[in-house]
C-alpha positions as CSV (number, residue, x, y, z in Angstrom):
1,X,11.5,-142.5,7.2
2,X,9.3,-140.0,8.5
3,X,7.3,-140.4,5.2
4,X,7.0,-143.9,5.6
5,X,6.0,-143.4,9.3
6,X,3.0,-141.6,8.1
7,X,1.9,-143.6,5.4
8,X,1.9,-146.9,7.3
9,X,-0.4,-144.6,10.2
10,X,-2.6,-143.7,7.8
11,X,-2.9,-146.9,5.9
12,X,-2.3,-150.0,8.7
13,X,-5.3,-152.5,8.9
14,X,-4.1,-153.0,12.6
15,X,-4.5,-149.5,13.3
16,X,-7.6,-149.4,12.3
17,X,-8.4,-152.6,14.0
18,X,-7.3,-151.4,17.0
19,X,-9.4,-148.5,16.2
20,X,-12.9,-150.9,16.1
21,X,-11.7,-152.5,19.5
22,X,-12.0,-148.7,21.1
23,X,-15.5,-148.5,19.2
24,X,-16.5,-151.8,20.6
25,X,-15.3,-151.4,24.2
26,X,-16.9,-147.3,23.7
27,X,-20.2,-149.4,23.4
28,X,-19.9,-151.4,26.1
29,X,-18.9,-148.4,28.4
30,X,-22.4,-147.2,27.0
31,X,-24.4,-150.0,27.3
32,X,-23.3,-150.5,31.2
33,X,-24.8,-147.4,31.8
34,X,-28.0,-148.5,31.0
35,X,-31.1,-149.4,33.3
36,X,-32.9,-152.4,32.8
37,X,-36.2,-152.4,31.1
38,X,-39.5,-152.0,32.5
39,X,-41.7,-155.0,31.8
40,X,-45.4,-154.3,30.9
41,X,-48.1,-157.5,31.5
42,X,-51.7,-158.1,30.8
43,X,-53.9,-161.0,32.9
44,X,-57.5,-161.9,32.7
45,X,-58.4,-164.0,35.3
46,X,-61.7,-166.6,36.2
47,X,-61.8,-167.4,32.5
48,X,-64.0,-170.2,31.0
49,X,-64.1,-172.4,27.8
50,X,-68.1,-171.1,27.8
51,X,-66.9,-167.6,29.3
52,X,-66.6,-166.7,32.8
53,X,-66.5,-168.7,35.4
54,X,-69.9,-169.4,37.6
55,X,-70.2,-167.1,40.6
56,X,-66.4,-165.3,39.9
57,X,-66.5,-162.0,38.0
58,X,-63.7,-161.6,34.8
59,X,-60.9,-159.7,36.5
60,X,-58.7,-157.8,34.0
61,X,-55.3,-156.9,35.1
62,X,-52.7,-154.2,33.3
63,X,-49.5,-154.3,35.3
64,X,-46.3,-152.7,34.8
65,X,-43.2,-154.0,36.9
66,X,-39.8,-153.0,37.0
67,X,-36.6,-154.3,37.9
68,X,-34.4,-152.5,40.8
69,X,-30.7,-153.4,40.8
70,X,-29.3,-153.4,44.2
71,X,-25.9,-153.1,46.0
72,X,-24.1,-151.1,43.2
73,X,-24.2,-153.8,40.5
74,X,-25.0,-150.9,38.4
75,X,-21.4,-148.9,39.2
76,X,-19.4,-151.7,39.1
77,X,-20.7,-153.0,36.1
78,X,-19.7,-149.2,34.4
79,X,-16.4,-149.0,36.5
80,X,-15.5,-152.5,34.1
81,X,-16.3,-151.4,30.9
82,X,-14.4,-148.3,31.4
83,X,-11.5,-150.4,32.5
84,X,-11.7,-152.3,29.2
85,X,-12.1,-148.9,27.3
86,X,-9.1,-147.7,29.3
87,X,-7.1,-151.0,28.1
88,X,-8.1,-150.6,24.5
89,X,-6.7,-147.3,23.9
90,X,-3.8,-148.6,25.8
91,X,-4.0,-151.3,23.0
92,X,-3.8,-149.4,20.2
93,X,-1.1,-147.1,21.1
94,X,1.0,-150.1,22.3
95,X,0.2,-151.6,18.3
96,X,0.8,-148.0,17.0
97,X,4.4,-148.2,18.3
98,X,5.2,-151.4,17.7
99,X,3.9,-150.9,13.4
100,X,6.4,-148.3,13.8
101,X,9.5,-150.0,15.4
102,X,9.0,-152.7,12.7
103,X,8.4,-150.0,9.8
104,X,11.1,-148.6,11.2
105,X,13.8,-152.0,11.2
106,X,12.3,-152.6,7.8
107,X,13.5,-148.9,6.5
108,X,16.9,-149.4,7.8
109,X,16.9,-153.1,6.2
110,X,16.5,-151.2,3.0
111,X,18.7,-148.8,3.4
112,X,21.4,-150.5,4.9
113,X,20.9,-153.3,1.5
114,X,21.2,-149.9,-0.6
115,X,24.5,-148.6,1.2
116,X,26.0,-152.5,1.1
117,X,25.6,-152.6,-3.0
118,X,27.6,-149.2,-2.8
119,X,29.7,-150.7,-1.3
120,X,29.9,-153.7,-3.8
121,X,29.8,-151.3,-6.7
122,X,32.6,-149.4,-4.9
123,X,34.7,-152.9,-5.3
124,X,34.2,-153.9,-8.2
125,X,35.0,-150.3,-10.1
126,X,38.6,-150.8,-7.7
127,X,39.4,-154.4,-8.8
128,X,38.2,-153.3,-12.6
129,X,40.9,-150.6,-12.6
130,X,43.3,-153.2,-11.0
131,X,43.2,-155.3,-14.3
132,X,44.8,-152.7,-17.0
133,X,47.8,-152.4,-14.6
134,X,48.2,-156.5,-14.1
135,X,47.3,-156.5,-18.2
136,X,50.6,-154.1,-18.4
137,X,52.8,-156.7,-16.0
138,X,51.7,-159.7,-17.9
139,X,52.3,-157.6,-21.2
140,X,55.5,-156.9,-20.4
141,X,56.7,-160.4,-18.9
142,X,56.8,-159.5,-15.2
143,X,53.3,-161.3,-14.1
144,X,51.5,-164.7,-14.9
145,X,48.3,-164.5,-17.0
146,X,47.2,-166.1,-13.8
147,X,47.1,-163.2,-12.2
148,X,44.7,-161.5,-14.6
149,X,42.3,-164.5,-14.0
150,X,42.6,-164.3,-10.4
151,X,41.7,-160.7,-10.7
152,X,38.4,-161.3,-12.9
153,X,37.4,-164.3,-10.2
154,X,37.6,-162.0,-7.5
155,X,34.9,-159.3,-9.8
156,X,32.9,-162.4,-10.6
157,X,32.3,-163.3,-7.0
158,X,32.0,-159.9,-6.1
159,X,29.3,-159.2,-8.4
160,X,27.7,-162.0,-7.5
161,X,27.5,-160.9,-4.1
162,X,26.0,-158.0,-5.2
163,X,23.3,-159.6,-7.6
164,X,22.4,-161.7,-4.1
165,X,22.1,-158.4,-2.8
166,X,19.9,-156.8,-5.0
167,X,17.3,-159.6,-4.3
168,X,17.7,-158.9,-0.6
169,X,16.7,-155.4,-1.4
170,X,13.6,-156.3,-3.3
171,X,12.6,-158.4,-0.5
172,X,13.6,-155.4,2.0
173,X,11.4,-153.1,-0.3
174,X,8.8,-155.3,-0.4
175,X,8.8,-156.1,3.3
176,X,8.6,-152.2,3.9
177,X,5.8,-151.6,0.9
178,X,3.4,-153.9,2.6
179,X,4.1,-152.5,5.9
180,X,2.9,-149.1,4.7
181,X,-0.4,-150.1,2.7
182,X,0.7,-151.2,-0.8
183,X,0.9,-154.5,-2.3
184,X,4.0,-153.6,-4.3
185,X,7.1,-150.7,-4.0
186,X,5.9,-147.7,-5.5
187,X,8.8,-146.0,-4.4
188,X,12.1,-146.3,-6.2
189,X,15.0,-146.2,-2.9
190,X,14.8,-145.1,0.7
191,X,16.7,-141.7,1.8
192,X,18.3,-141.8,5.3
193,X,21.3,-140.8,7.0
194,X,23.1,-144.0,7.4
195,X,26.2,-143.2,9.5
196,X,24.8,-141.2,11.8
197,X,26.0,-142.7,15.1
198,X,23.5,-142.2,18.4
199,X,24.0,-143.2,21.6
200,X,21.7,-145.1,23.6
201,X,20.4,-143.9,26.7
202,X,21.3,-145.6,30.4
203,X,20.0,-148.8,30.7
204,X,18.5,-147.9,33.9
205,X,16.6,-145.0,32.2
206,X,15.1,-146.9,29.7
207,X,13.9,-149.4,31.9
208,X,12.1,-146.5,34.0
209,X,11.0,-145.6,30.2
210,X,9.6,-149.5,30.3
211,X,7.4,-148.9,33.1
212,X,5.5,-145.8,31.8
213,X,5.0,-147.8,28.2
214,X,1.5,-148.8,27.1
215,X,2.8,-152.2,26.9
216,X,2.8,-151.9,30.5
217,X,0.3,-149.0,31.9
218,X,-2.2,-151.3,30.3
219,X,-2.0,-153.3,32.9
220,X,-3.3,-151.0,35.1
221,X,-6.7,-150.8,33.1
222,X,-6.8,-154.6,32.8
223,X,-7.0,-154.9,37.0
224,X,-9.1,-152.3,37.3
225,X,-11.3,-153.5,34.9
226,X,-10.9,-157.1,36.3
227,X,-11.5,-155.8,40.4
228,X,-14.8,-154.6,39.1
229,X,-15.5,-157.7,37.3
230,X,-14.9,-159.5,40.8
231,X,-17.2,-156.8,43.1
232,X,-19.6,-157.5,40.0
233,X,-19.4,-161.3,40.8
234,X,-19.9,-160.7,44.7
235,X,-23.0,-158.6,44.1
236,X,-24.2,-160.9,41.8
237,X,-25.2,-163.0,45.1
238,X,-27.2,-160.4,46.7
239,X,-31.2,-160.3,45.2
240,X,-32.9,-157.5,43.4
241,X,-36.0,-156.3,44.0
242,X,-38.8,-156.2,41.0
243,X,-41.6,-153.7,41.5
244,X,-45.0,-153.5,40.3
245,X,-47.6,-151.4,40.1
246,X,-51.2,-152.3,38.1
247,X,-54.7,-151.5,37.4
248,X,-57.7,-154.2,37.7
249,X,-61.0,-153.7,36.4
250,X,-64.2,-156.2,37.9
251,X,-66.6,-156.7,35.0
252,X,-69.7,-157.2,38.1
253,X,-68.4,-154.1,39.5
254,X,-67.6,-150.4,38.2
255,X,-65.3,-150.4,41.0
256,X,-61.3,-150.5,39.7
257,X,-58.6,-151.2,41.9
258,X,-54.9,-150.6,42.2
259,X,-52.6,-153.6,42.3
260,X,-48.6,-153.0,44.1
261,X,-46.4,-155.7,44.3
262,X,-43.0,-156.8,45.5
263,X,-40.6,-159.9,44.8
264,X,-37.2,-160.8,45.1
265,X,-35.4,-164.2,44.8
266,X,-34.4,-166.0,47.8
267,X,-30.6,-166.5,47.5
268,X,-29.8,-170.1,49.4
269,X,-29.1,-172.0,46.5
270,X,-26.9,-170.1,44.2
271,X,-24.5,-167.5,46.0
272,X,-22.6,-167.2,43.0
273,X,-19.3,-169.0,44.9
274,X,-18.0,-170.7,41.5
275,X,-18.3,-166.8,39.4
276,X,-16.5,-165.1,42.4
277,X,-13.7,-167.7,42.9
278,X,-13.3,-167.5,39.0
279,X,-13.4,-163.6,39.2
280,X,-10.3,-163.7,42.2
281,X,-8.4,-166.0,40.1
282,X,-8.5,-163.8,37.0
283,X,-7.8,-160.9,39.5
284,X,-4.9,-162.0,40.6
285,X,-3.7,-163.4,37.8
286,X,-3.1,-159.8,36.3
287,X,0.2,-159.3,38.2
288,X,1.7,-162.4,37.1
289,X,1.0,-161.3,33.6
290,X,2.4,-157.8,34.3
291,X,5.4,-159.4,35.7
292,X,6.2,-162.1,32.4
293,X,5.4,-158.7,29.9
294,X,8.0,-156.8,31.9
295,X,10.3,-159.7,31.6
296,X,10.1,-160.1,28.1
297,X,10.1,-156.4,27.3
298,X,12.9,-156.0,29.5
299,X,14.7,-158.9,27.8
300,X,13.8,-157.3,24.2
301,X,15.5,-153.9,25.6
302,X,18.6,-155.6,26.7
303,X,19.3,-157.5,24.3
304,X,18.9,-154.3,21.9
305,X,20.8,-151.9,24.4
306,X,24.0,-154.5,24.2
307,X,23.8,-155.0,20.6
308,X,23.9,-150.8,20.6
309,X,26.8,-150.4,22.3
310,X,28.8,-153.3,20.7
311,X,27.7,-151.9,17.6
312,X,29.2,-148.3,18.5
313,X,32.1,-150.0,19.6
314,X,32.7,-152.2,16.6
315,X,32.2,-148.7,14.4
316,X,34.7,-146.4,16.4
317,X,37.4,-149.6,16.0
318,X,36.5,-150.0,12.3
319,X,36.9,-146.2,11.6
320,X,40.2,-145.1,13.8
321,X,42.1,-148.7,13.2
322,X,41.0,-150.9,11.1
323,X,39.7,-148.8,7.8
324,X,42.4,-146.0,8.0
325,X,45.3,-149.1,8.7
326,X,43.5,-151.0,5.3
327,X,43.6,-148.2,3.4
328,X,47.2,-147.2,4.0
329,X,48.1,-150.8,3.4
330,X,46.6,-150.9,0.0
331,X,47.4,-147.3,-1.2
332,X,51.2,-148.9,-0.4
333,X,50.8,-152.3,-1.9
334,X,49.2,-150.4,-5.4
335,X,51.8,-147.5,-5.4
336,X,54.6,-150.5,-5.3
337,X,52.6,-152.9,-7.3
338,X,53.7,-151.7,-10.7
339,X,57.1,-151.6,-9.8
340,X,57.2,-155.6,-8.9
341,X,57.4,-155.2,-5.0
342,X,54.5,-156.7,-4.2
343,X,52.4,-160.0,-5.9
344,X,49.1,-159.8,-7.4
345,X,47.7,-161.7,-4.4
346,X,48.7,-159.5,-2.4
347,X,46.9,-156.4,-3.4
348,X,44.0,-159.0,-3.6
349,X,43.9,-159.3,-0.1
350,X,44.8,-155.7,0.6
351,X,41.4,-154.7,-1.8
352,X,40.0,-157.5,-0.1
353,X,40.9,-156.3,3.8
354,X,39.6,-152.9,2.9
355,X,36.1,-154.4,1.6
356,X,35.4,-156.4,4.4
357,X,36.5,-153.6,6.9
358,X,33.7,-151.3,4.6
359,X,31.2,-154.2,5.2
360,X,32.1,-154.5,8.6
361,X,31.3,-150.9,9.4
362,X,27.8,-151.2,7.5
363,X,26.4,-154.2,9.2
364,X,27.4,-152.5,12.2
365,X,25.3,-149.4,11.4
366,X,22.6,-151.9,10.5
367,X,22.9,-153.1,13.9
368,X,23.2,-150.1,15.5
369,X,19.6,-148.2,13.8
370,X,18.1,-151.7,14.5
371,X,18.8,-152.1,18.0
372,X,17.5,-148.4,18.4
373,X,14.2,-148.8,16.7
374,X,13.5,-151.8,18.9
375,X,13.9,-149.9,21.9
376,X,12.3,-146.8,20.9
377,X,9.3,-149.3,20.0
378,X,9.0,-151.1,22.9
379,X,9.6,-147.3,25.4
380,X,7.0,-145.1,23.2
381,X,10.0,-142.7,22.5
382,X,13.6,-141.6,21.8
383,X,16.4,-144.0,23.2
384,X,19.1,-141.7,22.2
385,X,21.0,-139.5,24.8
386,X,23.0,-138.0,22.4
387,X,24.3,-138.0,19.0
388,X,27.8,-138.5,17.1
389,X,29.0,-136.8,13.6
390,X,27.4,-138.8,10.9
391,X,29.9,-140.2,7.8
């Protein structure tokens, strides 16, 4: 898995996504910085069609004017963009964990599909070495033929399980290929521990966990981007001033003169009201998306912690009852099967008991490594506390 891991880092398009949207806010943060532009004019004045006009001399004018930003527009409009960088690397380590929870669930997918034809192969080389011993009974008069038949039904459907399995595996692999940047499995099986049994941490811990995620120390970014977005909107209302400085030449005269000016907008009919009740609004609005992301991650995470701890305690049932009790049941049922104590059904069912108890136990584990890589996706790191023996 840890292969995988690194492969589906190195190769995800949302990664490197992600990886623009950092760029792109970078150049924002960059651009806010900036200072407006100074403007540079030229004016001729007391022109005529025929040339200058009677009696007025050609005034030429170079002027160069430039625009003053007042209030702090400037700093709030650099304390927003580096909000909105702040929530973009938030961003991509929030997408950089979940790739990995779901690279993650599709690993185990495969490796659980892997361990469950095992477990079919395991059943099927059990029920093939049943049928020389019926073949014997029926031989000798002590069995139906029936038997035999009910014997090869039971491999049929069994191996039909497990060619119903094998396609779930090549859809696992599959699933898991394109997750980690190929179009097709170049990889033959998966290699994990299976049974290894972990134990989730307190629910109250990893909702503490929950709180110091990306998915939700975003957040922080997004309000502080969107409270400078507000002052931005409130300063928008008061007026900048545009200076000017120029030179004017007289062509009657070899007298030049220096020309200052000084304007700014008069601000009684737009205040801005509509942008800054639009800029609250989305202010505001940020805790009440904070709060429905920490209801649905904290959802996600129960949901996963129960299905943990059932699953742990459907294992520890399966392996001290239920396999150990099907396994002494059928070891009796085949040692007194050849001398007529027991009927060919029953050491169907006691094959069969023992099968479904294996299954059992692997769905479990499926469970189990699937509830665990959903909450280690959604915290940002281990949601184990401590770990069983692995079988």
């Amino acid at each position: 898995m840890p292969q995988a891991l690194q492969q589906a880092a190195s190769t995800s398009p949302r990664l490197s996504a992600a990886d623009r949207t950092i760029g792109m806010s970078d150049g924002r943060r960059e651009q806010a910085r900036a200072l407006p532009n100074p403007t540079l004019g030229f004016d001729v004045d007391n022109l005529a069609p025929g040339g200058a006009v009677p009696g007025q001399p050609v005034q030429t004018t170079l002027l160069l004017s430039q625009l003053i930003e007042l209030g702090g527009k400037r700093d709030a409009r650099v304390t927003a963009a580096l909000g909105d960088y702040d929530a973009a690397r938030l961003e991509r380590e929030a997408t950089r964990l979940e790739l990995f929870s779901e690279v993650t669930i599709a690993f185990v997918g495969a490796l659980a599909t892997q361990r469950r034809i095992a477990v079919l192969d395991r059943h099927v080389s059990a029920l093939e070495r049943l049928l020389p011993l019926m073949q014997r009974r029926v031989d000798a008069g002590a069995s139906s033929p029936a038997e035999v038949t009910r014997v090869q039904a039971a491999i049929g459907f069994t191996q039909l399980e497990r060619e119903r399995t094998r396609l779930a595996l090549a859809q696992s692999r599959r699933e898991l290929a394109i997750l980690i940047g190929t179009d097709a499995p170049d990889f033959a099986a998966v290699a994990g521990d299976f049974g290894r049994l972990s134990r989730p941490a307190p629910f109250d811990a990893i909702v503490k966990a929950i709180e110091a995620s990306p998915q939700l120390t975003r957040w922080t970014a997004v309000r502080a981007r969107r409270d400078a977005e507000l002052l931005s909107a409130r300063l928008k209302a008061v007026p900048d001033v545009t200076a000017s400085v120029g030179w004017r030449r007289y062509d009657d005269t070899p007298e030049n003169a220096l020309r200052l000016g000084l304007s700014m907008p008069i601000p009684v009919l737009d205040r801005n009201r509509g942008g800054i009740r639009e800029a609250q609004e989305s202010a505001r609005k940020t805790e009440a998306e904070r709060a429905i992301n920490r209801q649905t991650l904290i959802g996600i995470v129960g949901k996963a912690h129960d299905s943990a701890y059932s699953a742990l305690v459907q294992v520890d049932l399966l392996r001290r009852v239920v396999l150990p009790a099907a396994r002494r049941t059928l070891g009796t049922i085949e040692a007194g099967y050849d001398q007529g104590r027991f009927t060919a059904l029953e050491i169907l069912d006691a094959y069969q008991k023992v099968a479904d108890a294996e299954l059992m136990e692997h769905d479990a584990l499926a469970g189990l490594h699937i509830a665990l890589a959903t909450i280690e996706g959604l915290i940002g790191g281990p949601a184990v506390q401590a770990q069983a023996r692995s079988r």
